[in-house]
TIRO-2110 file (N, C-alpha, C; in Angstrom, 1 decimal):
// TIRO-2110
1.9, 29.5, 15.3, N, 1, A
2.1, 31.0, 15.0, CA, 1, A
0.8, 31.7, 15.3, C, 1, A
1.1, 32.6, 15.7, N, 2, A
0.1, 34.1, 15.6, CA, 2, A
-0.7, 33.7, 17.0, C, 2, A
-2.4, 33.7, 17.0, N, 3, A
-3.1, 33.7, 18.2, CA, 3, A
-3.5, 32.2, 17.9, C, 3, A
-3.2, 31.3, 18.6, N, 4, A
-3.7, 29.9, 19.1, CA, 4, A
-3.3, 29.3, 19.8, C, 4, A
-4.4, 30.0, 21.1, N, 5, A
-4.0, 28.9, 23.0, CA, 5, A
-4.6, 28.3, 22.7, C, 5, A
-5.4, 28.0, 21.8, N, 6, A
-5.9, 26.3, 21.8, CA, 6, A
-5.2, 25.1, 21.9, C, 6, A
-4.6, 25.9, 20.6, N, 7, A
-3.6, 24.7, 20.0, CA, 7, A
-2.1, 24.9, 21.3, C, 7, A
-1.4, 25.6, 22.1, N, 8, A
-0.8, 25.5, 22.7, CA, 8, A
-1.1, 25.3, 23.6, C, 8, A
-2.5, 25.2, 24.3, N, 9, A
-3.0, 24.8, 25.7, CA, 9, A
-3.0, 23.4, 25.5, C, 9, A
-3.0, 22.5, 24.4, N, 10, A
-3.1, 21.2, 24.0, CA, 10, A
-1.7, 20.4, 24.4, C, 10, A
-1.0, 21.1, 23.5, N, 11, A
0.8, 20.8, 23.3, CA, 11, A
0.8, 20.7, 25.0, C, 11, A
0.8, 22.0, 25.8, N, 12, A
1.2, 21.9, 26.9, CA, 12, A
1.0, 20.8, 28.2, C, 12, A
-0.7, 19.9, 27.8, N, 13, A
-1.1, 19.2, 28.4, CA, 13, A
-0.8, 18.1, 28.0, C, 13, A
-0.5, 17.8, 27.0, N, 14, A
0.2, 16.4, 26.4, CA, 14, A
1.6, 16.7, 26.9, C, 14, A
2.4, 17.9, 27.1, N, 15, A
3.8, 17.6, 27.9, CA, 15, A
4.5, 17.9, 26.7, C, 15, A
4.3, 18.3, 25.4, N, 16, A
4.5, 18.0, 24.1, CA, 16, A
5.9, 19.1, 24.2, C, 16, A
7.2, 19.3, 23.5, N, 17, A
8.0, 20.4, 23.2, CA, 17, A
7.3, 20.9, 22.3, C, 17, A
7.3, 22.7, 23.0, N, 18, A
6.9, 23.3, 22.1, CA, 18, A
7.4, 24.9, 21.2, C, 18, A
7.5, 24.3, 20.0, N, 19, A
7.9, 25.7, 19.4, CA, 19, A
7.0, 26.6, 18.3, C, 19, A
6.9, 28.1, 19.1, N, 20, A
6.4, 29.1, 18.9, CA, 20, A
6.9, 29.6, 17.5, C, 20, A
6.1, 29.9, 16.4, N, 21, A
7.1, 30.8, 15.0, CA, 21, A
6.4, 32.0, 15.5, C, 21, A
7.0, 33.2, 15.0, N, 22, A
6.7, 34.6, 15.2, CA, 22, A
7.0, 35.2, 14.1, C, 22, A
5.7, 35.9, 13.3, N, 23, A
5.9, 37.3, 12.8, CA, 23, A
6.5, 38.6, 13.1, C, 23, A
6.4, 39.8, 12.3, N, 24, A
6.8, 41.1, 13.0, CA, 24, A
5.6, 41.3, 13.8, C, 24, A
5.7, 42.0, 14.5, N, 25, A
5.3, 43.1, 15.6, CA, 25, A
3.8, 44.1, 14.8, C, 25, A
2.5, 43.0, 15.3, N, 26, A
1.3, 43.8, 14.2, CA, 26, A
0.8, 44.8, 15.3, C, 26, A
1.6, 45.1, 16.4, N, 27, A
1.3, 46.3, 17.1, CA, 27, A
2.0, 47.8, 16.8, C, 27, A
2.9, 47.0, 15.7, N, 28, A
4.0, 48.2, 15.1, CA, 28, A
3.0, 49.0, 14.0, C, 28, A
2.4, 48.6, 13.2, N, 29, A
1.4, 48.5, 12.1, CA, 29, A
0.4, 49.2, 13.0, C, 29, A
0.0, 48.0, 13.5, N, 30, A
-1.8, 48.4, 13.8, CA, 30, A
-1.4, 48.7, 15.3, C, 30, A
-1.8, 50.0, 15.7, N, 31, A
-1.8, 50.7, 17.0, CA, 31, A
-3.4, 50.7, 17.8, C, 31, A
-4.4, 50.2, 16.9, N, 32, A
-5.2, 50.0, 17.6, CA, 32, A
-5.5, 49.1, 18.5, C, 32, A
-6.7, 48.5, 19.0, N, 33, A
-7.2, 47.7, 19.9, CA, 33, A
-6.5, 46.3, 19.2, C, 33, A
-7.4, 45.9, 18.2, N, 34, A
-6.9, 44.8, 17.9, CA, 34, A
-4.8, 44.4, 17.9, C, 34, A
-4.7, 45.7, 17.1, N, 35, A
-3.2, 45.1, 17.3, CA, 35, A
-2.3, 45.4, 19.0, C, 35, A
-2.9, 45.6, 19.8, N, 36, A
-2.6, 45.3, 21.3, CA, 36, A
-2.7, 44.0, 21.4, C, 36, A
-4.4, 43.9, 21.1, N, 37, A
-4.4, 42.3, 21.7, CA, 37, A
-3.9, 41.6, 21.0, C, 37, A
-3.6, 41.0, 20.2, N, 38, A
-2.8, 40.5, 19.4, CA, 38, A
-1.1, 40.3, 19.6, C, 38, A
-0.8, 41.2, 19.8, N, 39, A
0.8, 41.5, 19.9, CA, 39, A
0.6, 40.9, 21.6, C, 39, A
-0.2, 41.5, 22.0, N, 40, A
0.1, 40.8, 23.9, CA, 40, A
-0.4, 39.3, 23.8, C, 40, A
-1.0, 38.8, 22.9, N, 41, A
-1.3, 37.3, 22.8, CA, 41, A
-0.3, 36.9, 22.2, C, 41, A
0.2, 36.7, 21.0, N, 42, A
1.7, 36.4, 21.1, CA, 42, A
3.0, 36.1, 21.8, C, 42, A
2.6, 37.1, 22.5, N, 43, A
4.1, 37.8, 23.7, CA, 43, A
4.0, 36.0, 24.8, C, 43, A
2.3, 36.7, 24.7, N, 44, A
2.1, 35.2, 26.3, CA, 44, A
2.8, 34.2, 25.5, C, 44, A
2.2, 33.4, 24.0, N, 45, A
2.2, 32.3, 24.2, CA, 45, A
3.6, 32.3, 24.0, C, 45, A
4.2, 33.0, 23.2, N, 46, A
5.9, 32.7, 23.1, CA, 46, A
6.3, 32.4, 24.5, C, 46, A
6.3, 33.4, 25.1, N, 47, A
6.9, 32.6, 26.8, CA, 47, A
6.2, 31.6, 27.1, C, 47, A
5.4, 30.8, 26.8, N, 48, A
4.7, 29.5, 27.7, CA, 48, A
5.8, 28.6, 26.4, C, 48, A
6.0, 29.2, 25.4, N, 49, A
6.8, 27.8, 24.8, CA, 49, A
8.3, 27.7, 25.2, C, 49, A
8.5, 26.4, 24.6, N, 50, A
9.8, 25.9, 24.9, CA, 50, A
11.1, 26.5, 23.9, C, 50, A
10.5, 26.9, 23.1, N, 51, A
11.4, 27.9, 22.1, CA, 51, A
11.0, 29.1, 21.1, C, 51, A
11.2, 29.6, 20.6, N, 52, A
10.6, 30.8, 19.9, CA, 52, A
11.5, 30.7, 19.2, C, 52, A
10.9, 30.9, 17.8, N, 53, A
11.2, 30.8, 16.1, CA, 53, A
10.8, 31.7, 15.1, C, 53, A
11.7, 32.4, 14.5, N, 54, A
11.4, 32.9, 13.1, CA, 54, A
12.1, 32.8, 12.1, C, 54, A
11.7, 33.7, 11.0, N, 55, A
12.7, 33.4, 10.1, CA, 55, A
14.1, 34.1, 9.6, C, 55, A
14.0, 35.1, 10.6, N, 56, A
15.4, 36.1, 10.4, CA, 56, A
15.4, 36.4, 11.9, C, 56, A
16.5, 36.9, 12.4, N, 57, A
16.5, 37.7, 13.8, CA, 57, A
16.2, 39.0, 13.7, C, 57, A
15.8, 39.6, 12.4, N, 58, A
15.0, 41.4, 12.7, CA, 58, A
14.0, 40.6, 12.8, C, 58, A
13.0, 39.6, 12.4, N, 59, A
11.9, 39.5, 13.1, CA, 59, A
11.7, 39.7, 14.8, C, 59, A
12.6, 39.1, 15.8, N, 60, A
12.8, 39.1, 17.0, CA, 60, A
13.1, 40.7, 17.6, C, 60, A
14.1, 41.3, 16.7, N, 61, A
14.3, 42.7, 16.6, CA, 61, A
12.5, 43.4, 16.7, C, 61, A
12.3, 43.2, 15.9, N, 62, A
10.5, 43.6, 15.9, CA, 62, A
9.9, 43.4, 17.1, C, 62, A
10.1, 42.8, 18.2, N, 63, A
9.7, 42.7, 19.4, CA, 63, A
10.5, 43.4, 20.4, C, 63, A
11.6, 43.9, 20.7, N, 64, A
12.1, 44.6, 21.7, CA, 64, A
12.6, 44.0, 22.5, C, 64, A
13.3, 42.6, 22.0, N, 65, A
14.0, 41.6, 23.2, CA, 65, A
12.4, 41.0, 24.2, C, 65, A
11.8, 41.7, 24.0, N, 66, A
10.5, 40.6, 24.3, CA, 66, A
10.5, 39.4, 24.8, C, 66, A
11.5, 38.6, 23.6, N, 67, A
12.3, 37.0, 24.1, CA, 67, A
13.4, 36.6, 24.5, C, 67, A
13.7, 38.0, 25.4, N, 68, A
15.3, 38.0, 25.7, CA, 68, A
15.6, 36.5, 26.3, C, 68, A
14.9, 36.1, 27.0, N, 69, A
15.2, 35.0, 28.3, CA, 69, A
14.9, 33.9, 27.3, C, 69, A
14.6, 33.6, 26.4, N, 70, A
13.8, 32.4, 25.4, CA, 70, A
15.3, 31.7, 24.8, C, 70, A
14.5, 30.7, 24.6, N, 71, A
15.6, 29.7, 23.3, CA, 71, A
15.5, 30.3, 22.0, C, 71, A
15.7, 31.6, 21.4, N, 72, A
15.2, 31.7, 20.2, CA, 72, A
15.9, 30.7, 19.0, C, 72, A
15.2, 30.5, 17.8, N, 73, A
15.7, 29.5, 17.0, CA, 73, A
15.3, 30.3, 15.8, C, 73, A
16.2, 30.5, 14.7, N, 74, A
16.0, 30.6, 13.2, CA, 74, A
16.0, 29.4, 12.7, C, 74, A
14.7, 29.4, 12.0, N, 75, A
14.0, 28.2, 11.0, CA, 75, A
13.2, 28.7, 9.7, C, 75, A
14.5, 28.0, 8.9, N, 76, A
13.7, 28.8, 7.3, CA, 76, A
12.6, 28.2, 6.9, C, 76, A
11.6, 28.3, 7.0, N, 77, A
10.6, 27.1, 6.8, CA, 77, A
10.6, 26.3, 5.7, C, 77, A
10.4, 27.0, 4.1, N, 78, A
10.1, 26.3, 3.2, CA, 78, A
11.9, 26.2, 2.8, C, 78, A
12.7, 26.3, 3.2, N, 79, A
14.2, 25.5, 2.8, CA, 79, A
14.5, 24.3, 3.5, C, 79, A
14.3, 24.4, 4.7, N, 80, A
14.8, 23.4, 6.1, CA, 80, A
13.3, 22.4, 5.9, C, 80, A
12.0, 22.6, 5.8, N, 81, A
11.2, 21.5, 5.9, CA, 81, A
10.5, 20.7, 4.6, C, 81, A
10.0, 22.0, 3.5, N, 82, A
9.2, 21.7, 2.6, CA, 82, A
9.7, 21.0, 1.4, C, 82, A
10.8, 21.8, 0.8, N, 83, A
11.8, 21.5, 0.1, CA, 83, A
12.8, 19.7, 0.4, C, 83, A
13.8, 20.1, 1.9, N, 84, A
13.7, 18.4, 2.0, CA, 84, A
13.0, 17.9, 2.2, C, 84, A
12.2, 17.4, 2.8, N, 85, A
10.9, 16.9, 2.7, CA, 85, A
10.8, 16.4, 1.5, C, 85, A
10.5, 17.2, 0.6, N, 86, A
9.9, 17.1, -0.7, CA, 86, A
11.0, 16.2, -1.8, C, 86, A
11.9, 16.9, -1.7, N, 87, A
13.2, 16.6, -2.7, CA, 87, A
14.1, 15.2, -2.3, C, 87, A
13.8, 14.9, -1.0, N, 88, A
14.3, 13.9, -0.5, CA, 88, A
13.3, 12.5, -0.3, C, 88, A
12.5, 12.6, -0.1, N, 89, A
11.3, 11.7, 0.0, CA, 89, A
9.8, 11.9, -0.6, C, 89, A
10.1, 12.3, -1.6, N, 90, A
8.8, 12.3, -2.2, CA, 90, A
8.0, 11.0, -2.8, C, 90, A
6.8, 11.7, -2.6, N, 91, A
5.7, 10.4, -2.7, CA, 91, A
5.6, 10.0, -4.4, C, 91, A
5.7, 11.1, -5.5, N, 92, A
5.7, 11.0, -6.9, CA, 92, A
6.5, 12.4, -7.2, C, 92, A
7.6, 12.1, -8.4, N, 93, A
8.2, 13.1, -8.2, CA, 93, A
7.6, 13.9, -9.1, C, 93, A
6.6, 15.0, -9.2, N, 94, A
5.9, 15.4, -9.6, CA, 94, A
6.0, 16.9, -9.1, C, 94, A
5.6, 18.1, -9.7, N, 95, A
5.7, 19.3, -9.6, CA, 95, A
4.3, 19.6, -10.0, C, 95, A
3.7, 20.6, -9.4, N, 96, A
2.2, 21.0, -10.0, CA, 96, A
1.9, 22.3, -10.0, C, 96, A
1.3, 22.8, -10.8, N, 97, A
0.9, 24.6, -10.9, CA, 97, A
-0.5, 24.2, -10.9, C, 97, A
-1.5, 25.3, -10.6, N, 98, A
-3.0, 25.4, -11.0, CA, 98, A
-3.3, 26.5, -10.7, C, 98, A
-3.6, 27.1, -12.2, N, 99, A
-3.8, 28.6, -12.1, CA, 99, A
-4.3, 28.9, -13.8, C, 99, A
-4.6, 30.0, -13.4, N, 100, A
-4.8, 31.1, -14.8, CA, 100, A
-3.5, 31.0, -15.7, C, 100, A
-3.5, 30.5, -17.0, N, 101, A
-2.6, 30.8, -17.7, CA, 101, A
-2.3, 32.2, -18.4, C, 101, A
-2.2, 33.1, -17.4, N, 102, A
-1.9, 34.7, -18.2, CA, 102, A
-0.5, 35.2, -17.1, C, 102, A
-0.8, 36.3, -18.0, N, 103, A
0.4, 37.2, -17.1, CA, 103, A
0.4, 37.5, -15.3, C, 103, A
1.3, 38.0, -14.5, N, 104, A
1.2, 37.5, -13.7, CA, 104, A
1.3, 36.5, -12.8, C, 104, A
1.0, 35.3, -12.9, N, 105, A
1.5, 33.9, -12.9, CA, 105, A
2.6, 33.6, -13.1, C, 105, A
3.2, 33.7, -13.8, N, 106, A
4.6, 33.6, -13.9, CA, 106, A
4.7, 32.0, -14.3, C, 106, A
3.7, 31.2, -15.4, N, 107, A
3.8, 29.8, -15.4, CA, 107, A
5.1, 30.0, -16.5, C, 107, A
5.2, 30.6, -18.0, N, 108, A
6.6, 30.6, -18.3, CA, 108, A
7.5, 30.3, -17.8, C, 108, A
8.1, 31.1, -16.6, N, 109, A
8.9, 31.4, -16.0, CA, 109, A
9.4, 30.0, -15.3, C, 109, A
8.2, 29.5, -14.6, N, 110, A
7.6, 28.4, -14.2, CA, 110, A
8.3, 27.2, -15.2, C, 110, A
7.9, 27.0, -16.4, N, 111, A
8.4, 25.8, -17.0, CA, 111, A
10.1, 26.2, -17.7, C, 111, A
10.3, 27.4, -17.8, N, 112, A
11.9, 27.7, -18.0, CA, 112, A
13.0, 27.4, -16.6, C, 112, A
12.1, 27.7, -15.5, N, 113, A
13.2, 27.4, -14.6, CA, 113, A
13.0, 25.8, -14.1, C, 113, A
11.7, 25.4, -14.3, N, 114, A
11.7, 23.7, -14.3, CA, 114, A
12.9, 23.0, -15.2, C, 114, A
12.8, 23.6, -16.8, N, 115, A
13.7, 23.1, -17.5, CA, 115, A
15.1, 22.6, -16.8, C, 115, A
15.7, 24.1, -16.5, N, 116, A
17.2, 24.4, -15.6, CA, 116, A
16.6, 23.0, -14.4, C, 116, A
16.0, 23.2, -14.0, N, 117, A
15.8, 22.0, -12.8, CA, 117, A
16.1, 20.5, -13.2, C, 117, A
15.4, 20.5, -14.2, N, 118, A
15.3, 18.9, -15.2, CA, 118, A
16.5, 18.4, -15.3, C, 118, A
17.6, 19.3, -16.0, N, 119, A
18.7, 18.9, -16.4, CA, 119, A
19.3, 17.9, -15.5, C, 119, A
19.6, 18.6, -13.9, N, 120, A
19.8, 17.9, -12.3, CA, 120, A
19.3, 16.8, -11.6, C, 120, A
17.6, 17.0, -12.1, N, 121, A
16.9, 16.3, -11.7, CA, 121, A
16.3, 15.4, -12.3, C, 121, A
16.8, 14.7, -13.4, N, 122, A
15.7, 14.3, -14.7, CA, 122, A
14.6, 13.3, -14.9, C, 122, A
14.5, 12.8, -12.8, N, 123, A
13.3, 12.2, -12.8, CA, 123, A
12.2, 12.9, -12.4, C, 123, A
11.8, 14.0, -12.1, N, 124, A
11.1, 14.7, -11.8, CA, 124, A
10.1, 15.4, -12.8, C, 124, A
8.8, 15.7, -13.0, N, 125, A
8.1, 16.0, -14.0, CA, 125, A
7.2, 17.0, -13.6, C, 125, A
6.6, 18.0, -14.5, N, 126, A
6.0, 19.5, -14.0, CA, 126, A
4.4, 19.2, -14.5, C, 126, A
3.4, 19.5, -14.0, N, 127, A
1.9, 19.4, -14.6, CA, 127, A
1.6, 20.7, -14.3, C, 127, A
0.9, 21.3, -15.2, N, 128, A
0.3, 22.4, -15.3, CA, 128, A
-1.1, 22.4, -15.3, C, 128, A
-1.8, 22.8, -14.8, N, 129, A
-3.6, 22.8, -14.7, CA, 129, A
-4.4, 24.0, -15.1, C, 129, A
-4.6, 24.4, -15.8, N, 130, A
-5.5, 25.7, -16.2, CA, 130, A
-5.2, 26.3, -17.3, C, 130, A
-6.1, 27.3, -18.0, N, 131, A
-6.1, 27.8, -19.1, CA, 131, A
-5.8, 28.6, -19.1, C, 131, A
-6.0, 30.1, -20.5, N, 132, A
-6.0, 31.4, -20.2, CA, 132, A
-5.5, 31.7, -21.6, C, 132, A
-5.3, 33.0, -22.0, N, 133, A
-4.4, 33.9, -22.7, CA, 133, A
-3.3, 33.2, -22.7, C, 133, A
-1.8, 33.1, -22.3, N, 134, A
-0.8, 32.6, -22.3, CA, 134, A
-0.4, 31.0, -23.0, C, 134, A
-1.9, 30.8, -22.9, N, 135, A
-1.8, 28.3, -22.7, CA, 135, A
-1.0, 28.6, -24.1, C, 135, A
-1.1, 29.1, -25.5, N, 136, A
-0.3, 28.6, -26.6, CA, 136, A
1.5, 28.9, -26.8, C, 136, A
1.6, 30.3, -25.7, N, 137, A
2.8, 30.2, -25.9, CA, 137, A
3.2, 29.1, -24.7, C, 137, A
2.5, 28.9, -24.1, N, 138, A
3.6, 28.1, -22.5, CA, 138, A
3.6, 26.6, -24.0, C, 138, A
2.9, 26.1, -24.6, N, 139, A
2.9, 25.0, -25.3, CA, 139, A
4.4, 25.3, -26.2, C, 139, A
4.2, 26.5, -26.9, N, 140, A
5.4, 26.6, -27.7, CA, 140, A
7.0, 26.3, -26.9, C, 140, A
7.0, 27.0, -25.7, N, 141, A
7.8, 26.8, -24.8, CA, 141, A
8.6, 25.4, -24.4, C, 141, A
7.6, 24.6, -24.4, N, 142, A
7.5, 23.4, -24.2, CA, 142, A
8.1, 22.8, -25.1, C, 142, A
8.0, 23.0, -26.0, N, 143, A
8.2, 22.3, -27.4, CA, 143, A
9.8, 22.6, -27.7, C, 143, A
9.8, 24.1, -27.5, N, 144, A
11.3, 24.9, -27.6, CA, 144, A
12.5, 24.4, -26.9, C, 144, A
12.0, 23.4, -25.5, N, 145, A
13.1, 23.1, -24.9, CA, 145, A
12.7, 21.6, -24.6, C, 145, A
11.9, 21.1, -25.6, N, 146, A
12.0, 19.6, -25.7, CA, 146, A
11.6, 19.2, -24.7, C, 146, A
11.1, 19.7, -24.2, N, 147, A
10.1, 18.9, -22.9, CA, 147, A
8.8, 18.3, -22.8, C, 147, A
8.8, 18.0, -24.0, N, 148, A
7.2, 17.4, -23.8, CA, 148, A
7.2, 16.5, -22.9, C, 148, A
7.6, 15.6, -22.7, N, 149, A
7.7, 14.4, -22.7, CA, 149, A
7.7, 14.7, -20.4, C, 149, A
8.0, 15.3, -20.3, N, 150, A
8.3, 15.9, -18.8, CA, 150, A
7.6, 17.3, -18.5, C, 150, A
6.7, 17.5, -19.1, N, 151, A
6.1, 18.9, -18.8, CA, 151, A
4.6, 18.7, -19.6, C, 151, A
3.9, 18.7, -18.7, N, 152, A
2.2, 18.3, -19.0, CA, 152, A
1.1, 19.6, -18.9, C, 152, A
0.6, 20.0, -19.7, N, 153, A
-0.5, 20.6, -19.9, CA, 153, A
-2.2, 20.3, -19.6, C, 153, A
-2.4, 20.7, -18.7, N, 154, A
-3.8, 20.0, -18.7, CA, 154, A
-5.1, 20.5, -19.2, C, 154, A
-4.8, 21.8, -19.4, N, 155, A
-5.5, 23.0, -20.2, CA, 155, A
-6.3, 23.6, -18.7, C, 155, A
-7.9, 23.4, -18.8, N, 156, A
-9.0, 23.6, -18.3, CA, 156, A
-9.3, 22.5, -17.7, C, 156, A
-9.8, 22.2, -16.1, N, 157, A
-10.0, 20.5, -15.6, CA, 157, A
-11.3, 20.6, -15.2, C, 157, A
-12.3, 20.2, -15.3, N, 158, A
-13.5, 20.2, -14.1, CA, 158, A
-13.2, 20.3, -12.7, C, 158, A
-13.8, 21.2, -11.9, N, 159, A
-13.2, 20.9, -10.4, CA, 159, A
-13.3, 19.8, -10.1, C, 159, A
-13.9, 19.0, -10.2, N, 160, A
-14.2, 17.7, -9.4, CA, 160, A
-13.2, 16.9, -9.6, C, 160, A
-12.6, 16.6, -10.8, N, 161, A
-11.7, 16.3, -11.4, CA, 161, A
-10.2, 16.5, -11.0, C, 161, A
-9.8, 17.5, -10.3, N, 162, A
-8.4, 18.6, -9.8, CA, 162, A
-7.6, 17.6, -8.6, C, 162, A
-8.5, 17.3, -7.9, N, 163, A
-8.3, 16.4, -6.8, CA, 163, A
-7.1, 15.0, -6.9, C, 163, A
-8.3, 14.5, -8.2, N, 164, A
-7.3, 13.1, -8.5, CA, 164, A
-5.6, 13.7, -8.8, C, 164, A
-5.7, 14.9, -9.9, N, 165, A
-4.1, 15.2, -10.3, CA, 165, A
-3.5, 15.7, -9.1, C, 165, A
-3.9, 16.8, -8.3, N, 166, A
-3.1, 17.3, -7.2, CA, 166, A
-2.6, 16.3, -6.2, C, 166, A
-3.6, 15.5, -5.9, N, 167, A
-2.9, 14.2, -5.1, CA, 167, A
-1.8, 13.6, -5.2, C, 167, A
-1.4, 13.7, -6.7, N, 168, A
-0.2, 12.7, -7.3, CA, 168, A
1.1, 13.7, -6.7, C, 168, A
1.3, 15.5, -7.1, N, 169, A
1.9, 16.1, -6.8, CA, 169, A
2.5, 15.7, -5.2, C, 169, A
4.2, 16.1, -5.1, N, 170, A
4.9, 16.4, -4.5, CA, 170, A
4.8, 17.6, -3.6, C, 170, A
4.9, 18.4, -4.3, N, 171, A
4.4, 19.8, -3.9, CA, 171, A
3.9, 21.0, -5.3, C, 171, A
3.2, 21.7, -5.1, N, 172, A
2.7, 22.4, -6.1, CA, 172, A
3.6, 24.1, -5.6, C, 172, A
3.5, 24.7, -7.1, N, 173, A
4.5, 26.0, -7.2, CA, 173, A
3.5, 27.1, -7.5, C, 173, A
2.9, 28.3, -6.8, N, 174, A
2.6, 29.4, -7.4, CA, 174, A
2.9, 30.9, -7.3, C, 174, A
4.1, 31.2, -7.9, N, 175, A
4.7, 32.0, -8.4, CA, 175, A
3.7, 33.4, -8.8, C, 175, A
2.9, 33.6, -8.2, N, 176, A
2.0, 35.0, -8.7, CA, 176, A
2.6, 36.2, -8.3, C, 176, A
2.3, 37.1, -8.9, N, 177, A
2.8, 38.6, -8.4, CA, 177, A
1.7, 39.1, -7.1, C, 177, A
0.4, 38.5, -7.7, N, 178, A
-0.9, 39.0, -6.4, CA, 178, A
-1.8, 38.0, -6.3, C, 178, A
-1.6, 38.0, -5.2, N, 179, A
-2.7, 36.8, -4.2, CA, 179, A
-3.1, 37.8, -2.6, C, 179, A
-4.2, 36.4, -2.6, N, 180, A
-4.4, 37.0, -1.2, CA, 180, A
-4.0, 35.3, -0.7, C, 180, A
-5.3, 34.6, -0.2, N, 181, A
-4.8, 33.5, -0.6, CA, 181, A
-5.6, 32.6, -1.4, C, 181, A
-5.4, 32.1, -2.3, N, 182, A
-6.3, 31.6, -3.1, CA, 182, A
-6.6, 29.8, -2.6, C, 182, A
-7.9, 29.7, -3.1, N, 183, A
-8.4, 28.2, -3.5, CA, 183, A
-7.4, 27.4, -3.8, C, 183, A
-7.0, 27.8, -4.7, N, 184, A
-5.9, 26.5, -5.4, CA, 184, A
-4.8, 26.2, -4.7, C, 184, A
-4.2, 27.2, -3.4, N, 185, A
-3.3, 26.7, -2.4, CA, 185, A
-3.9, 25.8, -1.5, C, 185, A
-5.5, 26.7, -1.2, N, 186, A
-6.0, 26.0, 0.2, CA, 186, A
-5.9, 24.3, -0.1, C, 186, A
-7.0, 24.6, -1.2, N, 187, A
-7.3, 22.8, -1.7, CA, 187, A
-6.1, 22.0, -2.1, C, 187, A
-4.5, 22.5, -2.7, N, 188, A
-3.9, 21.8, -2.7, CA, 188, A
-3.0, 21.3, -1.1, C, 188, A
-3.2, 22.3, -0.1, N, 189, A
-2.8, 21.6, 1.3, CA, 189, A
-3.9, 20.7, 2.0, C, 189, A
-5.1, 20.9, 1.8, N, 190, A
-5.9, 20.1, 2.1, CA, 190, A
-5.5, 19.1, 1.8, C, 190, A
-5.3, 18.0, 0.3, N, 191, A
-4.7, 17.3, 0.2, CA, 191, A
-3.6, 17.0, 0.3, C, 191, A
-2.8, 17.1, 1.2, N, 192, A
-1.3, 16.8, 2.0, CA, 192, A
-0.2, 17.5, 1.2, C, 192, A
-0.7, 18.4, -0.3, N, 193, A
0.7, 19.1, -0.6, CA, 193, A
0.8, 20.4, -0.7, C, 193, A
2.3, 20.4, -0.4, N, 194, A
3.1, 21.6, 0.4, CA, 194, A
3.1, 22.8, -0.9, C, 194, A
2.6, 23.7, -0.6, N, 195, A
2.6, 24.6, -1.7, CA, 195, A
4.2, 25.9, -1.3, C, 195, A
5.0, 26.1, -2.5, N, 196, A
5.4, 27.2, -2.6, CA, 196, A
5.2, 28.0, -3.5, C, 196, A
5.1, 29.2, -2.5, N, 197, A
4.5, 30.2, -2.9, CA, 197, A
5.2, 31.7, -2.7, C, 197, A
5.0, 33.1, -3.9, N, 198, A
5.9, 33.7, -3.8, CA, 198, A
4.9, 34.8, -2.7, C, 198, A
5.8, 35.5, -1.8, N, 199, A
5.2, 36.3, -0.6, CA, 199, A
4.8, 37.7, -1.1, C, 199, A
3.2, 37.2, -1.4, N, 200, A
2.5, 38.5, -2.0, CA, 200, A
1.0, 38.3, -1.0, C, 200, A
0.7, 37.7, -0.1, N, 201, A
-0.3, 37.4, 0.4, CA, 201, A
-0.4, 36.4, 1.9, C, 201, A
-1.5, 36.3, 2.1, N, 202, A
-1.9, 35.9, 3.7, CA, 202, A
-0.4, 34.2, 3.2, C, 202, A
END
C-alpha cells in the first residue's frame, strides 16, 4: 500500500503475484505538491500490479476508474486475514490489551464484550497490562461476571518486562477513541502480533 517501489520493484523481480491495497484518493484532500505525487505514485504502482485491492469499492470510486482495466479485488483485511488467522490457528489462545486504564480506552467495554466472547469460546483468555484511574472498577467487573479465573490484570509492568507477556498473545485489542499510532501497537507487531484496532489513527 501507499508509496513503495521498493518493495514492488522486488516482488516484480522475483516474478512474485502481486497485490496492490489502495486508500482514498490523498489528492482529493491534499491538492498540493505532495498529494500529486503521491496519488500519481500510487496510480503507477497499482498498474505494474497483478491486482488492485481495497476495502470497499467507493474506495476505487475515489480514483476515477483509474483501475478500470485492473483485476480489482475487495479484501477486508482484519476479517478475511487477522481474525482467521488468529481464531483458527492460534499460537496461545490468549487476547491482550496494553494501555492506560482510564476513559477512552474502552478496557470495560473490552472485558464485557470478552465475557459475551467467553461464553462461545471458553478456551480463550484476556490479559490486561497497564494501570490508571479506571484499574479498580475493571477489577470489580471482573469479579461481577466471574471471570477471574479467564481475565488477568497486570496492573503496571516494567517495559522490559512487556515483551515476555505480549509474545504469548494471539493478537492484542485497542479499542481507543484517539490514537495516532501508538508504541504499544508498534511493539506489539514487532513481536508477530496482529493488533485490532479501532480507526481513529495512522
Amino acid at each position: 500500500a501507499d508509496s513503495m517501489p521498493l518493495c514492488m520493484l522486488a516482488a516484480k523481480l522475483k516474478g512474485a503475484e502481486t497485490y496492490y491495497f489502495i486508500y482514498g484518493n490523498i489528492n482529493k484532500i491534499d491538492k498540493g505538491m505532495t498529494g500529486k505525487i503521491t496519488s500519481s505514485s500510487v496510480k503507477k504502482m497499482a498498474k505494474m500490479s497483478d491486482h488492485v485491492c481495497a476495502e470497499d469499492n467507493a474506495v476505487f470510486d475515489e480514483w476515477d476508474s483509474a483501475f478500470k482495466d485492473k483485476d480489482k479485488r475487495i479484501i477486508h483485511l482484519y476479517s478475511e486475514f487477522v481474525l482467521n488467522k488468529c481464531l483458527n490457528n492460534p499460537k496461545n489462545k490468549t487476547i491482550g490489551m496494553i494501555c492506560r486504564i482510564s476513559s477512552g480506552k474502552h478496557v470495560q467495554e473490552a472485558i464485557e464484550a470478552f465475557c459475551e466472547f467467553h461464553h462461545k469460546h471458553p478456551e480463550w483468555k484476556l490479559e490486561i497490562v497497564g494501570n490508571g484511574e479506571q484499574y479498580n472498577e475493571c477489577i470489580d467487573l471482573i469479579q461481577k461476571n466471574h471471570a477471574d479465573g479467564v481475565i488477568k490484570m497486570f496492573g503496571w509492568v516494567p517495559h522490559e518486562q512487556i515483551p515476555e507477556i505480549v509474545s504469548d498473545w494471539s493478537f492484542a485489542v485497542a479499542p481507543s477513541d484517539s490514537e495516532g499510532l501508538p508504541n504499544t501497537i508498534i511493539e506489539c507487531m514487532s513481536l508477530g502480533v496482529p493488533c485490532l484496532a479501532s480507526p481513529v489513527g495512522a
